[in-house]
DOLO-740513 format. One record per atom (N, C-alpha, C, O): x, y, z. Coordinates in steps of 0.2 Angstrom, whole numbers, plus 5000, padded with zeros to 4 digits. Each point is the difference from the previous one (the first is absolute). Example, Ala and Ser with C-alpha at 12.3 -4.5 7.8 and 13.67 -1.06 7.14 Angstrom:
BEGIN
506649725039/499650065000/500450065000/500549995003/499350064993/500450065001/499650055003/500350065001/
***
This chain:
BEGIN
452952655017/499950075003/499849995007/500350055004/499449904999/499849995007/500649995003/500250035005/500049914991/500749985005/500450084999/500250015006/500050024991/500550045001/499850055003/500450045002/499049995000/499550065004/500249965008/500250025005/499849914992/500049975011/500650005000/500250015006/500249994989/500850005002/500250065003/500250005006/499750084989/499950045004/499650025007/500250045005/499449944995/499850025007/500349945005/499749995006/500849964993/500249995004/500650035003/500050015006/500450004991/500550054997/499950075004/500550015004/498750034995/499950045005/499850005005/500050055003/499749905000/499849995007/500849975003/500150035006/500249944993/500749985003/500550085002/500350015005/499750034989/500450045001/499750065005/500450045003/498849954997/499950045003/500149995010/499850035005/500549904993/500249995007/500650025001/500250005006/500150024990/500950055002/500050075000/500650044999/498849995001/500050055000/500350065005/500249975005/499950074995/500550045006/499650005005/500349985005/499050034996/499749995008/499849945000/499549995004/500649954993/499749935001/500449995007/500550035001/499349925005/500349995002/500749935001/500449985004/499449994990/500649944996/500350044998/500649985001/499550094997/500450024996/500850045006/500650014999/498950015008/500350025003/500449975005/500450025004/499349904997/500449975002/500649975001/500249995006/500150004987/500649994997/500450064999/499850065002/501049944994/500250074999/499749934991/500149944999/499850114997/499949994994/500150044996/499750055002/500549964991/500250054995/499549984996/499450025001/500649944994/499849974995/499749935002/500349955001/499050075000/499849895002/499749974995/499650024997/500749915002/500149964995/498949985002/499750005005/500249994989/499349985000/499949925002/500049964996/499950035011/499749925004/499449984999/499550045001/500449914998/499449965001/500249915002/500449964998/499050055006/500349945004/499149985002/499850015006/500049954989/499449955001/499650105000/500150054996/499549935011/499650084999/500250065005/499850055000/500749935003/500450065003/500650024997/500549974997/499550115003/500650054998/500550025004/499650015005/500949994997/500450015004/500650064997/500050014994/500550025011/500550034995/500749965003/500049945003/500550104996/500749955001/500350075003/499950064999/500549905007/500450045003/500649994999/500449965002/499750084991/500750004997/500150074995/499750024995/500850025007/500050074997/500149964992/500449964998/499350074998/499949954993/500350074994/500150055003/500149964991/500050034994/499650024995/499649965000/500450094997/499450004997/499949964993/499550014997/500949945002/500049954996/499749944999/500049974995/499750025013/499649975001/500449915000/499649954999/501050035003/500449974998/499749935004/500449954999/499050035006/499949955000/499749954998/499949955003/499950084989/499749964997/500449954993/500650024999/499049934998/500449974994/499550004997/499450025002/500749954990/499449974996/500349944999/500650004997/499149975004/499849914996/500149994993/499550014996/500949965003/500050014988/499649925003/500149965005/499450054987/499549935000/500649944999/500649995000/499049985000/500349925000/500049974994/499750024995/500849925005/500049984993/499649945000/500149955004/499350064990/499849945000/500349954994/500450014996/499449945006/500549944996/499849945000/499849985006/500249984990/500049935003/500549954996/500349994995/499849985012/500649974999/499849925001/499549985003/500849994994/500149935000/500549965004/500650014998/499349945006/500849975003/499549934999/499449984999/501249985002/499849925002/499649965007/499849955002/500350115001/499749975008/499050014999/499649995005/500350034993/499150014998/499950055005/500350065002/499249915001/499650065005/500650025005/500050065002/500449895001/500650015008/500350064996/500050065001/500449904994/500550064997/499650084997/500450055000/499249974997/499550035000/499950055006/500050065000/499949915004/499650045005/500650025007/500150045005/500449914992/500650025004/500450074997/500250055004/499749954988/500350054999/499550075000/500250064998/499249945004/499650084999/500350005006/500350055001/499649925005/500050005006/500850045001/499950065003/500649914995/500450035000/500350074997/500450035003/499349984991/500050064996/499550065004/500250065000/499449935004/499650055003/500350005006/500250055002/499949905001/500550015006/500750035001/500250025005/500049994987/500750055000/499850054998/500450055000/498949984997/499950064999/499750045003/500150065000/499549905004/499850045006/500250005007/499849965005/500550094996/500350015008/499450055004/500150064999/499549935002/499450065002/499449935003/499849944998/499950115007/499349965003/500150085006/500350055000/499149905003/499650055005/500449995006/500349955000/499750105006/500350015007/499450005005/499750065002/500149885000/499349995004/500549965009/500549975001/498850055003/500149985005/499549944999/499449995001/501149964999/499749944999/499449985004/499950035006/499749924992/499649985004/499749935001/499549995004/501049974992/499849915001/500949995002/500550044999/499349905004/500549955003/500349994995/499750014995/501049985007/500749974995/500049945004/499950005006/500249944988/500249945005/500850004998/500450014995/499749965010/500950005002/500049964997/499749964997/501350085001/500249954995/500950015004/500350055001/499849905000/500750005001/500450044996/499950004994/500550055009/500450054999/500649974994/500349965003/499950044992/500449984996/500749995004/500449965002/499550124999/500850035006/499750055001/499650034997/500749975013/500050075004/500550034999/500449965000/499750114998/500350055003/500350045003/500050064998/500249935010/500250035007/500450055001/500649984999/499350075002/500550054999/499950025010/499550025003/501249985001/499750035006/500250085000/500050035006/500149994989/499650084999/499550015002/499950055004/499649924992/499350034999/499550005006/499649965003/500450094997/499650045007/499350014997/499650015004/500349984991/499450044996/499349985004/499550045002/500549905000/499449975001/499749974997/499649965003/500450044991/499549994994/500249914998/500650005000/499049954998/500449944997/499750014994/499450014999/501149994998/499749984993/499849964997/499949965005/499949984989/500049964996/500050004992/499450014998/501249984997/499950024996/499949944994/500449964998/499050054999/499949954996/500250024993/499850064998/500749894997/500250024996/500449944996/500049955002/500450074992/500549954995/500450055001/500050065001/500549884999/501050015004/500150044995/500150055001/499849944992/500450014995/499650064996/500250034995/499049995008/499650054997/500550085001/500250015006/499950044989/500350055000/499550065005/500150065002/499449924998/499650065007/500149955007/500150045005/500049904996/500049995005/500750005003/500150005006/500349994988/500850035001/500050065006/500350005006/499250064988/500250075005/500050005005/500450025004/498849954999/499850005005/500549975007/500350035004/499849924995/500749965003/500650045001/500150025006/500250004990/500650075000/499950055003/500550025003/498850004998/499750055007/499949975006/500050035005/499949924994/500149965006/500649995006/500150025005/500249954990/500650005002/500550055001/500449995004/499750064993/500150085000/500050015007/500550015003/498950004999/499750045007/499949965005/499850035005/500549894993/500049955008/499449955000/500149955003/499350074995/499549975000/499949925002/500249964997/499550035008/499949915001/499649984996/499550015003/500349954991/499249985000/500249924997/500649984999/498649994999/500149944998/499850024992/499850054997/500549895000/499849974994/499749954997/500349945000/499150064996/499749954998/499950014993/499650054998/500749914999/500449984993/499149984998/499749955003/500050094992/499549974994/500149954995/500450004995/499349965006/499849954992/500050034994/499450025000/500950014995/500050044996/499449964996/499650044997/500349905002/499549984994/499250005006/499550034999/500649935008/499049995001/500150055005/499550015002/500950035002/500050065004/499849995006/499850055003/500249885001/499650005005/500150035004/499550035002/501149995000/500150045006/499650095000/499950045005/499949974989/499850055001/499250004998/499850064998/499949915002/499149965000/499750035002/499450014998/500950035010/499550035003/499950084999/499650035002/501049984995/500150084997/499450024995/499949964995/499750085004/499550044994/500550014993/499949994994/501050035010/500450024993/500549945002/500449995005/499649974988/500549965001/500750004997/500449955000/499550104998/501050025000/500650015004/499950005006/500750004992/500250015005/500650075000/499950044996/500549975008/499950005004/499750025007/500250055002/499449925001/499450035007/500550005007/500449965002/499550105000/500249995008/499450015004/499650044998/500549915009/499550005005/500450035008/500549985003/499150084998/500550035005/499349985007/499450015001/501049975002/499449985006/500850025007/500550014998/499350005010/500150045004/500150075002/499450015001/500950044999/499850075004/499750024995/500050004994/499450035013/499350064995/499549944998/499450014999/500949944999/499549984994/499549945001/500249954998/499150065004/499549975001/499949954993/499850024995/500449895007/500049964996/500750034995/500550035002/499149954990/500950014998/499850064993/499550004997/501050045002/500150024993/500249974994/500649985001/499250024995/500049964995/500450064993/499550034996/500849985003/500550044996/500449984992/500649984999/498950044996/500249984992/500350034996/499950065001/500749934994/500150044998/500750045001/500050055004/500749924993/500850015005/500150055000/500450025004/499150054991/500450075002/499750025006/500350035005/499049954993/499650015008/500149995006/499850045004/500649894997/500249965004/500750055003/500150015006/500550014990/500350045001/500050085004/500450025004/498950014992/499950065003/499950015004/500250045003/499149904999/499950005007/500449995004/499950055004/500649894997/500349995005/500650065001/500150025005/500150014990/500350074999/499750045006/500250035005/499349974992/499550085004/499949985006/500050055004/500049895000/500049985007/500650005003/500150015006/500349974990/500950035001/500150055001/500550025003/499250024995/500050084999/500050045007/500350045004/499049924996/499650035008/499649945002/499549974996/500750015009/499749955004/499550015002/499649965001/500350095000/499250015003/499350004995/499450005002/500949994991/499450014995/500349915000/500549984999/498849965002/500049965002/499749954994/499650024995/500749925005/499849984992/499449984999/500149964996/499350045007/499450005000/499650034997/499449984998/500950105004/499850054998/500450054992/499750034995/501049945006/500250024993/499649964994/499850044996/500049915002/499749954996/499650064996/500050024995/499750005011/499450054996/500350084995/499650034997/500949985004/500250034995/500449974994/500350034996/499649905002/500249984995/499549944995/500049944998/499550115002/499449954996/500050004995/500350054998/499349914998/500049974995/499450044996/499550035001/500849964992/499450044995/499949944995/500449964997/498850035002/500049964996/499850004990/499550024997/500849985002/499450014990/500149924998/500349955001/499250074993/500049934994/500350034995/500250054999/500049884997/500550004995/499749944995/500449964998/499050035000/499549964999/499749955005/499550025003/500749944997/499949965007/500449975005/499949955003/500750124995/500549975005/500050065005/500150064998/499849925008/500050055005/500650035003/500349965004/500050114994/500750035001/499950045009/499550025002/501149975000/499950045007/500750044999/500549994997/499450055007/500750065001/500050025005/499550015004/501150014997/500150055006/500450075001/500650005001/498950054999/500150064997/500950015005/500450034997/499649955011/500550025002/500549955004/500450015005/499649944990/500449955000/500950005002/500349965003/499850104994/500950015001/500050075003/500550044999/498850005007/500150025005/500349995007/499649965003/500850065000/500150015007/499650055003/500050064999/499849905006/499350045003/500350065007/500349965005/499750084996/500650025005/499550035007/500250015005/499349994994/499350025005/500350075002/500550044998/498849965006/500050075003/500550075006/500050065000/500449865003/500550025003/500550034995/500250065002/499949934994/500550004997/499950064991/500149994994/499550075010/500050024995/500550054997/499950014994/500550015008/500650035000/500549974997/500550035001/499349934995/500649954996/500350044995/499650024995/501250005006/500450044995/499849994993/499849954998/500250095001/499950014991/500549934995/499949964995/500950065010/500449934995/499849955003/500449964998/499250015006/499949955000/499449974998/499949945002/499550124994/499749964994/500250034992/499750024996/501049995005/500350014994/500249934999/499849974995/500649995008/500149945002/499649945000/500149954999/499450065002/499349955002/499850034990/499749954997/500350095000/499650004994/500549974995/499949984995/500950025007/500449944995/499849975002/499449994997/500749965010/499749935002/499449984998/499949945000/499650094998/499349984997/500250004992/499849954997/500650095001/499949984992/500449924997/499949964996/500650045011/500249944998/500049965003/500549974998/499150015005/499449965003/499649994994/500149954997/499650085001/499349994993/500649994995/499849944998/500850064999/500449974995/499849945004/499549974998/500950005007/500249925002/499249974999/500049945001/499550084998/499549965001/499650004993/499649954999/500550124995/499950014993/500549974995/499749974996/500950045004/500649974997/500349965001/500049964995/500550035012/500249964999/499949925001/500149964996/499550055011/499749925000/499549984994/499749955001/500250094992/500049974995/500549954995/499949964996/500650085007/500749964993/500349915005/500349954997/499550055010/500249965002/499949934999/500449955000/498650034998/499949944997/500449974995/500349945000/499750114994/500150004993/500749954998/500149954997/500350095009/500649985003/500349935002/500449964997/499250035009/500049945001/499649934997/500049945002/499450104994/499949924997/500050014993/499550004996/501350025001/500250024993/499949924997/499649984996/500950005006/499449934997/499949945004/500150015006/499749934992/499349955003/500849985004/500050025006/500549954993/500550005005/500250025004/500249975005/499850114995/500150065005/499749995005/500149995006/499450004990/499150015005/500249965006/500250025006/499749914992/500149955002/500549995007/499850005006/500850014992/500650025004/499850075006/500250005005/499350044991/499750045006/499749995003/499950045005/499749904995/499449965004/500649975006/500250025006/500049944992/500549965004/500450045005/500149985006/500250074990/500350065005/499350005005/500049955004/499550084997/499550015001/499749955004/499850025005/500349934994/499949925006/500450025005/499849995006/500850044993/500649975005/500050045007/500049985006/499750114990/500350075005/499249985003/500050005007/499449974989/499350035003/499949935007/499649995005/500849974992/500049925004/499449975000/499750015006/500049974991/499549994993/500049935005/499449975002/501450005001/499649924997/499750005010/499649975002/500750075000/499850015009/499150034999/499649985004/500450074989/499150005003/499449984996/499550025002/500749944993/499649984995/500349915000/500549985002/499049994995/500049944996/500549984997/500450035003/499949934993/500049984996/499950024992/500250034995/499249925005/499450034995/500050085000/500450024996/499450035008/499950055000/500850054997/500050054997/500449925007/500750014996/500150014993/500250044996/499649885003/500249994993/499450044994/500250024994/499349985008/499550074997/500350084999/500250034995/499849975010/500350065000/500850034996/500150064998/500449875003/500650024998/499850014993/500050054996/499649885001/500249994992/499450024996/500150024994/499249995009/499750044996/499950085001/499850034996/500449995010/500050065002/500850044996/500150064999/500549884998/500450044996/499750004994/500050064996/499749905002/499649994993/499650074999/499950044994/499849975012/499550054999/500350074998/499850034995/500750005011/500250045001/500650034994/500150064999/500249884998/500450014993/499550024996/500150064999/499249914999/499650064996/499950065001/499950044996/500149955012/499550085003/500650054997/499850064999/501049915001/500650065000/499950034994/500250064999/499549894996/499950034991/499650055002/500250064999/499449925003/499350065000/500250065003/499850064998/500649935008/500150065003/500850044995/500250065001/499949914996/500750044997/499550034995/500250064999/499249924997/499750044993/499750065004/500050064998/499749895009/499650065001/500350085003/499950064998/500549935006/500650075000/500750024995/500450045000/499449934996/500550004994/500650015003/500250055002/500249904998/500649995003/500349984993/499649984995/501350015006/500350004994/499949954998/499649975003/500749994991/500149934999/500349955004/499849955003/500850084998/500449975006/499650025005/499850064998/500049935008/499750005007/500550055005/499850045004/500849934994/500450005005/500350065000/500450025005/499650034991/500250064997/499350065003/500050064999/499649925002/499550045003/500150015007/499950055003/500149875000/500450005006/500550055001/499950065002/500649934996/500450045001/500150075000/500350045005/499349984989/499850074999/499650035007/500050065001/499549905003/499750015006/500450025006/499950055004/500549894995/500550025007/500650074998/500250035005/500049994988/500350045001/499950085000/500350055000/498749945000/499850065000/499950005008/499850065001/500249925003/499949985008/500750015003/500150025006/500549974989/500650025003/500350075001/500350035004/499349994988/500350074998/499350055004/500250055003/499449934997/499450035006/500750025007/500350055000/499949885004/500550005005/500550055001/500350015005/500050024989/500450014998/500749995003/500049955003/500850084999/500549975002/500150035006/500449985004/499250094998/500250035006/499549995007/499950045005/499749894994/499649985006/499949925001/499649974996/500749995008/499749925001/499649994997/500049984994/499550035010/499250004997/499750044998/500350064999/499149935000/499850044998/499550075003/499850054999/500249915006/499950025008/500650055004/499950035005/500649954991/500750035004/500549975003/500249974996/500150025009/500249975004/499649935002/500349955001/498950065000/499749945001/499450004994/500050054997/499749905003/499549974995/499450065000/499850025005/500049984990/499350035002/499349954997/500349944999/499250055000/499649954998/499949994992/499749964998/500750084999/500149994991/500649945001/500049944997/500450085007/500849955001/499549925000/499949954996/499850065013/499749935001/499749984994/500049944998/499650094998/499549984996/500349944994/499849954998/501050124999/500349954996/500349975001/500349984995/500049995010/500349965002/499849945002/500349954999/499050085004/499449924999/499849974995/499949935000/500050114994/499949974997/500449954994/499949974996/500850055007/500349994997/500649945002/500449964996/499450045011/500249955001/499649924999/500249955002/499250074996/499649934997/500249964996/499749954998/501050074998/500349984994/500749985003/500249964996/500250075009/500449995004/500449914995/500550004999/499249955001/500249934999/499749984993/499749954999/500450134996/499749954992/500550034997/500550045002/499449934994/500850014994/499950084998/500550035000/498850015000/499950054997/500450065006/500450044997/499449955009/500650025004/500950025003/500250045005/500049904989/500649995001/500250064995/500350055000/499349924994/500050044993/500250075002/500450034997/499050005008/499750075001/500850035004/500350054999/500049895005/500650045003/500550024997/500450055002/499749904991/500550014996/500050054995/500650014998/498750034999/500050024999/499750105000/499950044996/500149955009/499750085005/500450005004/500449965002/499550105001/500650035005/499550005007/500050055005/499549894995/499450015007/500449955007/499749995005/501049984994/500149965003/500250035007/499849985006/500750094994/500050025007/499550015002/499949965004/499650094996/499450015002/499749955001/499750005006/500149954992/499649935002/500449985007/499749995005/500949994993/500249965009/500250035003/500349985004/499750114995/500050045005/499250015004/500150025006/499349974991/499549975001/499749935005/499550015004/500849934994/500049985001/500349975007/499849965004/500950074997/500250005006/499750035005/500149985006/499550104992/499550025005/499449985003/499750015006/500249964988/499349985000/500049935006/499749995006/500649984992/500449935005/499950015008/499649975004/501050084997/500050035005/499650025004/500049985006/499450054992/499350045004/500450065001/499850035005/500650004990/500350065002/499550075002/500150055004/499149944992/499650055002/499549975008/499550035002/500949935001/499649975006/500050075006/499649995005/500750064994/499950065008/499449994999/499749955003/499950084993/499250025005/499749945002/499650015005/500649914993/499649955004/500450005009/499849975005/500850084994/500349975006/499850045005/500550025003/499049994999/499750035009/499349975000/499550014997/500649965008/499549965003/499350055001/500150064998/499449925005/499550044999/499750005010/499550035001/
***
């Protein structure tokens, strides 16, 4: 009874900060604001929102299980490591405050577009389907930044992080005292969205409309983010046409598909079996260049127990989302609900050009790009013009205008 009285009164102390004469509330243009909590500060979002409240998710529990493999404790701890690492895409959006020690860049990428100001760096796996997306926005809009390729089994690169998942972006140059530290690929998209938007709302200061909520789930600490597949449009801009958050509430529902659904059916997929798997690892040596930023040893870890693992982890996740017997027939069914969404009288889905549902699924979708599950997917779905129509844009920097005027 206590804890549910404090919940309530937290509840009302928060909303009573969006009140019609609060002044948070009059700050922003807001309709409906999503309920924030961020450590002990309430904030609102400056985003004309639904009354649906559509920035929120729920977390389905976990499967507990135990599993046996032959590697003892390595293979073990490589597979929770891993299983928690594809389920959870979410951490917190903090202005950092310890040193990163340098790590050579895997690869830079130079766009002499980008006027933004901003460097990035993005820490992340080649072949991870959120770190996909994030990449695909990247490249989308021109962006220059570095890559630093993680140890998927001891993580060094990412040691100094509180969240050690991936993918993180570090946006350090204009505005920005020391660097921002940015969790979480939808996050990471809406922000840099909202600052494409309008450049004057600066990414130092956007972070703080995308905080984190935290609850327990026994003793597993869940975090969210009430307005994760937000674009923030500020105060300049509060006159934003009606169809164009007619447009912004597709692009969020499907947005929340690609990160509910779909990037579900893709493991199951490709580590259908302990040979797939394996052959996926390999794939995965080649594109991530494995042998340029790891070991040896650290290679050979990672290819052959990290398939071992990962072939388990796909059983689990097929019982747990109840996908078909066959894998690949879910897949499918995925991508054709994604086409027939597009339907036959628009490119994308965005129209003429991409909007951030396109990027999203295209990101993730090209994680798979070089597995038999993807050849499979072209042969049989109708997703193939749409993808390297896609992919040609994406290539290009076709969304590069707003990086292109100098500051």
């Amino acid at each position: 009874k206590m804890a549910t009285s404090m919940k309530a009164m937290r509840i009302f102390q928060i909303r009573s900060l969006f009140n019609k004469s609060s002044p948070i509330s009059t700050l922003f243009r807001v309709d409906s604001p999503v309920l924030i909590h961020h450590n002990s500060c309430s904030t609102s979002a400056s985003v004309k929102q639904d009354q649906t409240n559509e920035g929120g998710q729920k977390r389905r529990g976990n499967v507990k299980q135990k599993i046996g493999i032959s590697f003892a404790g390595l293979g073990l701890g490589v597979l929770a490591g891993a299983y928690v690492n594809y389920k959870l895409n979410n951490g917190s959006e903090v202005k950092a405050q310890v040193d990163r020690p340098y790590f050579k860049p895997s690869r830079s990428i130079k766009n002499d577009a980008d006027h933004s100001g901003l460097k990035l760096t993005l820490y992340q796996y080649q072949t991870c389907p959120f770190c996909c997306k994030v990449r695909a926005y990247l490249d989308y809009h021109g962006f220059s930044y570095d890559v630093i390729e993680v140890n998927s089994v001891w993580r060094t690169q990412t040691k100094w992080s509180k969240y050690k998942k991936v993918p993180v972006l570090v946006c350090e140059g204009k505005d920005i005292d020391g660097y921002v530290q940015i969790n979480d690929s939808s996050v990471i998209i809406s922000l840099l969205e909202s600052h494409l938007f309008d450049s004057t709302q600066k990414v130092s200061t956007l972070v703080d409309y995308f905080p984190v909520m935290e609850s327990k789930e026994g003793r597993k600490t869940i975090l969210e983010y009430p307005n994760r597949y937000f674009v923030m449009y500020g105060v300049a801009n509060k006159d934003i046409k009606s169809s164009t958050d007619i447009q912004r509430k597709e692009e969020r529902k499907w947005r929340r598909w690609v990160d509910n659904d779909l990037v579900h059916v893709l493991s199951p997929n490709i580590y259908r079996t302990a040979s797939e798997a394996l052959r996926a690892f390999k794939y995965f040596d080649e594109v991530g260049n494995w042998e340029q930023n790891f070991s040896t040893f650290e290679r050979t870890v990672i290819m052959y127990v990290g398939a071992a693992a990962m072939y388990l982890v796909g059983k689990l996740l097929k019982r747990k989302y109840m996908l078909k017997d066959d894998v690949r027939e879910s897949l499918y069914e995925s991508c054709k609900t994604w086409t027939k969404a597009v339907g036959n009288k628009r490119k994308f889905m965005g129209g003429d050009i991409p909007n951030l549902a396109d990027i999203s699924v295209y990101g993730v979708l090209s994680a798979i790009e070089g597995c038999e599950s993807f050849q499979d997917l072209l042969e049989n779905s109708d997703i193939r013009r749409w993808y390297y129509d896609m992919k040609q844009t994406v290539s290009s920097h076709q969304g590069a205008n707003p990086l292109n005027k100098p500051n």
